[in-house]
C-alpha positions as CSV (number, residue, x, y, z in Angstrom):
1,X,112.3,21.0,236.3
2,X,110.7,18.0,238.0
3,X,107.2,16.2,237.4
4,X,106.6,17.0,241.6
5,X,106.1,20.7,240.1
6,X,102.9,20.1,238.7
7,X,101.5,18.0,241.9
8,X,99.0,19.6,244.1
9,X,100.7,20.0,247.7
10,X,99.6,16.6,249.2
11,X,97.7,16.7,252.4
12,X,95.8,19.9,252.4
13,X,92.4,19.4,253.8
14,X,89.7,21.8,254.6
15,X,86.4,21.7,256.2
16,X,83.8,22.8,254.3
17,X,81.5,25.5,255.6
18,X,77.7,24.3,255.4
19,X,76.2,25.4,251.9
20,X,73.0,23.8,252.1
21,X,72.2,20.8,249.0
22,X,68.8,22.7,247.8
23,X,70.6,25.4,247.2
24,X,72.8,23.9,245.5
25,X,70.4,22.6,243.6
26,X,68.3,25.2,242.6
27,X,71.7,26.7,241.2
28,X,72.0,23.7,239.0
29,X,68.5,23.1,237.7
30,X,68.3,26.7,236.6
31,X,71.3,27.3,234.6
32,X,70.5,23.9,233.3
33,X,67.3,25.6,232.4
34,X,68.4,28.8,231.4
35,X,71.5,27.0,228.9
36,X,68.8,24.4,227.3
37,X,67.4,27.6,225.7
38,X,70.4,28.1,223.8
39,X,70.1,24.8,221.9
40,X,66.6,23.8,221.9
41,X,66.5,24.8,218.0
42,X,69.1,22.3,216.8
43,X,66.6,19.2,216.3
44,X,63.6,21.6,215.0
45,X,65.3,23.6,211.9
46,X,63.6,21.7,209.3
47,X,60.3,22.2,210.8
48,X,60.8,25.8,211.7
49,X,61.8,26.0,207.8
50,X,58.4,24.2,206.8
51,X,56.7,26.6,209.0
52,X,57.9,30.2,207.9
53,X,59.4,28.8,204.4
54,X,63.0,29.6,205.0
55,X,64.8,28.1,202.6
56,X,66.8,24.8,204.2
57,X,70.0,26.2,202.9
58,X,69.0,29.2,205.4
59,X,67.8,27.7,208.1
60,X,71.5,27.8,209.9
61,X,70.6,31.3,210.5
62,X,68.4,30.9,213.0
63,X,71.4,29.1,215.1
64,X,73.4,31.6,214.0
65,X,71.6,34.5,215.4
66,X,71.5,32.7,218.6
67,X,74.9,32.0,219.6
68,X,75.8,36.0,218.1
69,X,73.1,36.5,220.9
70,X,75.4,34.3,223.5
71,X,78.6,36.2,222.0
72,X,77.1,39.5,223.0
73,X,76.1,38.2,226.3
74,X,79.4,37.2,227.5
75,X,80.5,40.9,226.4
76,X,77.8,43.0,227.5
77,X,75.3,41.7,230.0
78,X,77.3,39.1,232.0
79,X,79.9,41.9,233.3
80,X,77.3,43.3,234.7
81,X,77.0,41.2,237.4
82,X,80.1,43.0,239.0
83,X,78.6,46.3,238.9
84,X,74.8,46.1,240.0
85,X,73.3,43.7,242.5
86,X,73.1,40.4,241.1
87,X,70.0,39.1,242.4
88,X,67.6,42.0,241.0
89,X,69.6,41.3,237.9
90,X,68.5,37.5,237.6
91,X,65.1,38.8,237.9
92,X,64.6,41.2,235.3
93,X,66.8,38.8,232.8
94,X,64.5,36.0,233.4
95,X,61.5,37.8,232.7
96,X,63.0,39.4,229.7
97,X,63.7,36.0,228.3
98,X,60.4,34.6,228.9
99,X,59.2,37.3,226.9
100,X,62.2,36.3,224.5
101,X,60.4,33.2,224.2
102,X,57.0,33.6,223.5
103,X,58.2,35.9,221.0
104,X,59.6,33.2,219.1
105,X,57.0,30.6,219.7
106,X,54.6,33.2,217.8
107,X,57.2,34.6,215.4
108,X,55.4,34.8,212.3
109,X,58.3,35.6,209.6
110,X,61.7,35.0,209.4
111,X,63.1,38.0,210.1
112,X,61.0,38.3,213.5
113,X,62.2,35.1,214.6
114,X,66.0,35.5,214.5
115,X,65.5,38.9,216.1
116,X,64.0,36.5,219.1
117,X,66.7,33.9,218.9
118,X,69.2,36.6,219.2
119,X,67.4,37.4,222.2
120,X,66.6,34.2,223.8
121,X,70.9,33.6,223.0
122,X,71.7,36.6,224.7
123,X,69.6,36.2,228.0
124,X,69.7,32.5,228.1
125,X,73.7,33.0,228.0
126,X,73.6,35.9,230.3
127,X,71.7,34.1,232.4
128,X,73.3,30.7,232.6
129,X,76.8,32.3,233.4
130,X,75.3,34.8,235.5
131,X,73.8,32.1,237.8
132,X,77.3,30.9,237.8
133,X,79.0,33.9,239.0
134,X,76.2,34.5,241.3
135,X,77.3,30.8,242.8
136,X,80.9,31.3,243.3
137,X,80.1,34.5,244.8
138,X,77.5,32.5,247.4
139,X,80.0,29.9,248.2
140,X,82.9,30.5,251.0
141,X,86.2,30.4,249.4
142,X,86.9,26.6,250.6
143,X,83.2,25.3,249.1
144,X,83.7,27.3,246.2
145,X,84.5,24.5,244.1
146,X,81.8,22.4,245.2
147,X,78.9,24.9,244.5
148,X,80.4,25.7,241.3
149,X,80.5,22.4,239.9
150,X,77.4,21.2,241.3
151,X,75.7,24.3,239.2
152,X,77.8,23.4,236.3
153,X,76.6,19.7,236.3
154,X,73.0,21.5,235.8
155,X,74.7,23.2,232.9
156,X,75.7,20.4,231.1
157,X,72.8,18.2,231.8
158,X,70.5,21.0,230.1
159,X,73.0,20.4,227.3
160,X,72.2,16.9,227.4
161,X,68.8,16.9,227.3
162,X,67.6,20.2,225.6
163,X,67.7,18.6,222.2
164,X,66.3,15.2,223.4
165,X,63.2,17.3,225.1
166,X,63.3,19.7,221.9
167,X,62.9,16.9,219.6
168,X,60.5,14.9,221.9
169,X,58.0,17.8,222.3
170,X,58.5,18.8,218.9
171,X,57.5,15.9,217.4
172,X,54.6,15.6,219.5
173,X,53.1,19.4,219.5
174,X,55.2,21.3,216.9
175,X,57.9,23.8,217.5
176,X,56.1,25.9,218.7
177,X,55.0,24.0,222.0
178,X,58.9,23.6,222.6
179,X,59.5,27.5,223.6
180,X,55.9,27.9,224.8
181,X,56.8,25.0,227.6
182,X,60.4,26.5,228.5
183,X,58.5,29.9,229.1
184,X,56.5,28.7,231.1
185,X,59.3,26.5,233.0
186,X,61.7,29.9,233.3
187,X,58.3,31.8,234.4
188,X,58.0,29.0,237.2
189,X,61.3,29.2,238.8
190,X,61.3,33.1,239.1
191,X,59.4,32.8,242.7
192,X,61.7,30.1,244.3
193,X,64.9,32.0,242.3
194,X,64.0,34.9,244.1
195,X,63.1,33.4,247.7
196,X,66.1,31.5,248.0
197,X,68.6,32.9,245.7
198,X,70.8,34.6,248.7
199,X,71.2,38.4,249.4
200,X,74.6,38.6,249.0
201,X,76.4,42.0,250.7
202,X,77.0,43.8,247.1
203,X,80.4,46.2,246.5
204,X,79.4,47.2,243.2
205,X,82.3,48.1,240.7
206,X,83.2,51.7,240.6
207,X,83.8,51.6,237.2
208,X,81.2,52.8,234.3
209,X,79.8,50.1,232.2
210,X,82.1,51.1,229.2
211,X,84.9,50.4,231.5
212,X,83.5,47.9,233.1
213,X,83.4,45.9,229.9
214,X,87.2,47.1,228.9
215,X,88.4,46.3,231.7
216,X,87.8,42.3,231.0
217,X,91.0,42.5,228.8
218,X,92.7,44.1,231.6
219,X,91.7,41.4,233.9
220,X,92.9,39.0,231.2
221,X,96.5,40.2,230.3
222,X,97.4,40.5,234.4
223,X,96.4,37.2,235.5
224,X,98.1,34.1,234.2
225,X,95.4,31.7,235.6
226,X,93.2,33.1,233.7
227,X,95.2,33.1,230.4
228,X,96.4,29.4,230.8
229,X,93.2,28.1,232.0
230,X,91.3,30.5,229.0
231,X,93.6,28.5,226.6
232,X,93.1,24.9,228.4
233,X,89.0,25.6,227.8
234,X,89.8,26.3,224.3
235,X,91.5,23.7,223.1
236,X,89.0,21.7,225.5
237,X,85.9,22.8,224.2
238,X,87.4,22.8,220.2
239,X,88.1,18.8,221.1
240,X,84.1,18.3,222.0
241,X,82.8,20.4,218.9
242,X,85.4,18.2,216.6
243,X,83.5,15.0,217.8
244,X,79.9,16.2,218.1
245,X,79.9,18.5,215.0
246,X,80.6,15.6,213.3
247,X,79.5,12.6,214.5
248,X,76.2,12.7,212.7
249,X,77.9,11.8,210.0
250,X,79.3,8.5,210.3
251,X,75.9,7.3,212.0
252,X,73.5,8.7,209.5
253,X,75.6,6.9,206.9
254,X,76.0,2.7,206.5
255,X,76.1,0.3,208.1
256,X,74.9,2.3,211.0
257,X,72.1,4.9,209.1
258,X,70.6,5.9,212.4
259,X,67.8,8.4,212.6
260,X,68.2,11.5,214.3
261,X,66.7,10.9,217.4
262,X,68.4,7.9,218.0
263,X,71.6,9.8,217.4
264,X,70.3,12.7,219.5
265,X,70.2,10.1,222.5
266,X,74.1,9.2,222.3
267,X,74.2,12.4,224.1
268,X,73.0,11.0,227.3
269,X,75.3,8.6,227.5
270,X,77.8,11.6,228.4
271,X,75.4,12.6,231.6
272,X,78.2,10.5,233.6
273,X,79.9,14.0,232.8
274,X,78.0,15.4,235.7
275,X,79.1,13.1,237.8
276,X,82.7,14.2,237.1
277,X,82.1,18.4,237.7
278,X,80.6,17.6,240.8
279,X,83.9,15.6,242.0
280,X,86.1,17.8,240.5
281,X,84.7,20.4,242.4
282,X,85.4,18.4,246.1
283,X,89.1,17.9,244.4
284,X,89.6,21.8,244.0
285,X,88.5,22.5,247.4
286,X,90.7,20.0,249.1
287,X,93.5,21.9,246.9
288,X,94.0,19.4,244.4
289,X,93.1,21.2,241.4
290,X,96.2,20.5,239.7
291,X,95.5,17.0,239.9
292,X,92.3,16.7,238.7
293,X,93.1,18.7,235.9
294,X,95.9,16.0,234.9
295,X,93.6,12.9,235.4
296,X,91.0,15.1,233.4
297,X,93.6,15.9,230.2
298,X,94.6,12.2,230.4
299,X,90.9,11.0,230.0
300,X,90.0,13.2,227.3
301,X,93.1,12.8,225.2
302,X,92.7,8.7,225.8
303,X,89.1,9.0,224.6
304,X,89.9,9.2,220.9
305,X,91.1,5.6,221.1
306,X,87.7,4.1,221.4
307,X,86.1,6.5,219.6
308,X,88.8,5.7,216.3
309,X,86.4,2.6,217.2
310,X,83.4,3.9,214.8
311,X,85.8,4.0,211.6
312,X,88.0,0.8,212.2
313,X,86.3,-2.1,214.0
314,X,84.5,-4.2,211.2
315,X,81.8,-5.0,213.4
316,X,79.1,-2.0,213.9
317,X,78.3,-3.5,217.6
318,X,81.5,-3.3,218.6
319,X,81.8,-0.5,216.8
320,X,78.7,1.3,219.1
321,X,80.3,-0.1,222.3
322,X,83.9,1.6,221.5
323,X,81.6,4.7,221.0
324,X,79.8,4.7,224.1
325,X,82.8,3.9,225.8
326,X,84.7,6.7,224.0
327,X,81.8,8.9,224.6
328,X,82.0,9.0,228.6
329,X,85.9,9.4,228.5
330,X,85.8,12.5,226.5
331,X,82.8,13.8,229.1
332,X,84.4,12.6,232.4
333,X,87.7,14.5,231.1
334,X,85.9,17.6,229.7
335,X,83.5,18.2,232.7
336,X,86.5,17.7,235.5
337,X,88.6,20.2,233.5
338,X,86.1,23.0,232.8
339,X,85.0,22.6,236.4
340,X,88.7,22.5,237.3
341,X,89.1,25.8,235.4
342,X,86.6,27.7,237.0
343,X,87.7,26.8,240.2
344,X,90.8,28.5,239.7
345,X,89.7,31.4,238.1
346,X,87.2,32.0,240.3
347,X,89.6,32.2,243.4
348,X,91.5,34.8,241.9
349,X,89.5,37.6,241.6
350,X,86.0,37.8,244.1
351,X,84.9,41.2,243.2
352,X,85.1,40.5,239.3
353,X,83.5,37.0,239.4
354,X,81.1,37.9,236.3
355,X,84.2,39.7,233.9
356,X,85.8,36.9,234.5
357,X,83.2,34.2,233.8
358,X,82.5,35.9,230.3
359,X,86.4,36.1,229.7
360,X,87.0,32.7,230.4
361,X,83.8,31.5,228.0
362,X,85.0,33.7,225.1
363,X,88.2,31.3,224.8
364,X,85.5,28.5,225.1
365,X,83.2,30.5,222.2
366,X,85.9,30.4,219.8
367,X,87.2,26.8,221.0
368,X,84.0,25.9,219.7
369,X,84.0,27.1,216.6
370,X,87.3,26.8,215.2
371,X,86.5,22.8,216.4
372,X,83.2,22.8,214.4
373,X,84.7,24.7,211.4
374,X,87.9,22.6,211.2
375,X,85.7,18.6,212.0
376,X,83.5,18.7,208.8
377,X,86.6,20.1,206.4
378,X,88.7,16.9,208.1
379,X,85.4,14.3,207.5
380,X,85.3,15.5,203.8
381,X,89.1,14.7,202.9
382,X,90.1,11.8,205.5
383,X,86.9,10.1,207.2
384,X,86.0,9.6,211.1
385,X,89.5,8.6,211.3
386,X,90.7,11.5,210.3
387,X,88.4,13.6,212.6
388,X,89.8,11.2,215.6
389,X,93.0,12.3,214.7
390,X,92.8,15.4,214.9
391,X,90.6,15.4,218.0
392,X,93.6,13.9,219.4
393,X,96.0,16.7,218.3
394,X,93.9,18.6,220.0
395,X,93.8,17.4,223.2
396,X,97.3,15.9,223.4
397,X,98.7,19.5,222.7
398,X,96.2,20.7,226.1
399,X,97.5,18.0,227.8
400,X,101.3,19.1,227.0
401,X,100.4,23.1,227.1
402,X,98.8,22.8,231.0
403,X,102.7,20.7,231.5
404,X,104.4,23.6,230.5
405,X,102.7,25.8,232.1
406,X,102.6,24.5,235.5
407,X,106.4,25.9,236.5
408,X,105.5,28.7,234.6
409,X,102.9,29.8,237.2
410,X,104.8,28.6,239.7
411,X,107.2,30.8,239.5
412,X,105.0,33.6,239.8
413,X,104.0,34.4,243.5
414,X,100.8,35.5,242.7
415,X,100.1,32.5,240.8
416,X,100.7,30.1,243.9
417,X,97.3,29.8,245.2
418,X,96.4,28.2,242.2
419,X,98.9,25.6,242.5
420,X,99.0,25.0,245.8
């Protein structure tokens, strides 16, 4: 076994077909739009608890509902994609979530409004990874990466700012104004989504939708990319949920005892994260995949150093600046690797580009939550060191599983396109 094994075959250039930047674009500002949906509740459950006199102990619910909405998404709508024509598809979802939307902003009990988060969860999901199917199937196999990352730079920059905006507006009009604005922002981009969305030539599945959605375990137990790069996003994605499920705590308490917004805004700081999936996504199309994702599992797994920062530098501006610093590591690496990951999986299997997107973002669903479940039980018994520590558990053992793995694939010819 040699280190070369893991190296991207050097020299491999391609020229890139011309996908043109608008397009591009409009891919990334509307799963940006369609994710923020998803999250816009997080900074407005105490005054959606005021309002309709849920109990605070209760108000989780309503975030509950909507990521059992994003669960069923990923196993019922988004394989859809791969068995009717995807751009009639994006239509009816988005005007079934605007009408998901105004149902919450006039929810008048409880019970109505989680029925209308699980909804706004399920299409806002099934429309976010939809639109990123819908862009890997757009692109020409050596662009792919590209296109991909530049619509999943819109994705995370909606995660950015959707509870920045959410609280913003919020404070400003109520909670209600919040989802009254986004339905009228999804409303808005259903004409140029459906000008200049592409008419792609469509070989629907032949399979019935019950099969359809079995056959995404198939998929999963005959394609090793997909199970090593499934595994890399979970232990990924359960490193980002340790540190942001928990950071609140740390900064609401002294010396620090920041306010919520002003913790809300550390989020920005990660936007250099889009920076990284757009780059990421050159790398993979130059073949270099491999590469990235090493440079990407270094940066996140280094990132805790800093961050370890916030519990042991006596001085709280120091203290802020090993955050912030911390911060953009654990993006840079997090962004190039996801982006890195669907690259991958994406070249595997064209005609099953939307089972395969909701496989790969169930490992990143219960990455997630295993990360947020397992952060706060860590902060209760050993402190914001503690929860570095484990954070870096976490991503050393990605870092060491996608080492392992690399002669593993490798020795599996049809593996070898994703290593080359």
């Amino acid at each position: 076994m040699t280190s070369s094994s893991c190296v991207d075959t050097p020299g491999r250039q391609v020229q890139h077909p011309v996908v043109p930047s608008g397009l591009v674009g409009l891919f990334a500002v509307a799963a940006g739009a369609s994710v923020a949906n998803v999250y816009y509740a997080q900074p407005l459950l105490d005054a959606v608890a005021l309002d309709l006199g849920i109990p605070l102990a209760a108000v989780g619910g309503v975030i509950t509902a909507t990521q059992l909405g994003s669960a069923l998404a990923l196993l019922l709508l988004v394989p859809l994609g791969d068995r009717v024509n995807r751009r009639p598809l994006m239509a009816w979802q988005l005007l079934a979530l605007v009408l998901a939307l105004l149902a919450v902003a006039w929810a008048p009990s409880a019970p109505l409004l989680m029925g209308a988060m699980l909804a706004v969860g399920l299409l806002g999901t099934a429309m976010t990874q939809g639109l990123i199917a819908y862009a890997a199937s757009a692109a020409p196999p050596d662009a792919r990466g590209r296109v991909v990352g530049g619509a999943q730079s819109g994705v995370f920059i909606g995660l950015l700012l959707a509870r920045v905006l959410a609280g913003a507006v919020g404070d400003a009009w109520g909670w209600r104004s919040v989802y009254m604005a986004s339905a009228a922002l999804m409303l808005a981009m259903a004409l140029p989504l459906w000008w200049w969305l592409p008419v792609l030539a469509h070989r629907p599945s032949t399979l019935g939708y019950r099969q359809l959605v079995a056959s995404m375990g198939s998929l999963l137990r005959r394609d090793r990319v997909l199970q090593v790069r499934g595994v890399l996003a979970l232990l990924m994605f359960a490193a980002f949920s340790i540190f942001w499920s928990s950071l609140v705590l740390p900064l609401r308490a002294a010396p620090f005892g920041f306010s919520h917004t002003a913790i809300g805004l550390f989020g920005l700081v990660g936007a250099a994260g889009a920076l990284a999936a757009t780059l990421a996504g050159r790398w993979v199309d130059r073949g270099q995949a491999q590469r990235a994702s090493m440079w990407a599992l270094l940066a996140l797994l280094l990132a805790w150093l800093p961050l370890a920062g916030l519990g042991g530098l006596p001085d709280p501006r120091w203290a802020i600046t090993a955050l912030v610093l911390g911060i953009v590591l654990l993006d840079l690496g997090g962004q190039a690797l996801h982006v890195s990951n669907q690259g991958l999986i994406f070249a595997r299997s064209s005609d099953a580009h939307s089972r395969v997107v909701a496989v790969y973002m169930l490992f990143y669903a219960v990455g997630s939550g295993l990360g947020a479940i397992s952060a706060t039980s860590v902060y209760a018994y050993a402190g914001w060191l503690g929860v570095c520590a484990l954070g870096a558990v976490v991503s050393g053992s990605a870092l060491l599983f996608w080492r392992a793995t690399c002669d593993w694939m490798r020795a599996d010819p049809a593996n070898a396109a994703a290593n080359a």
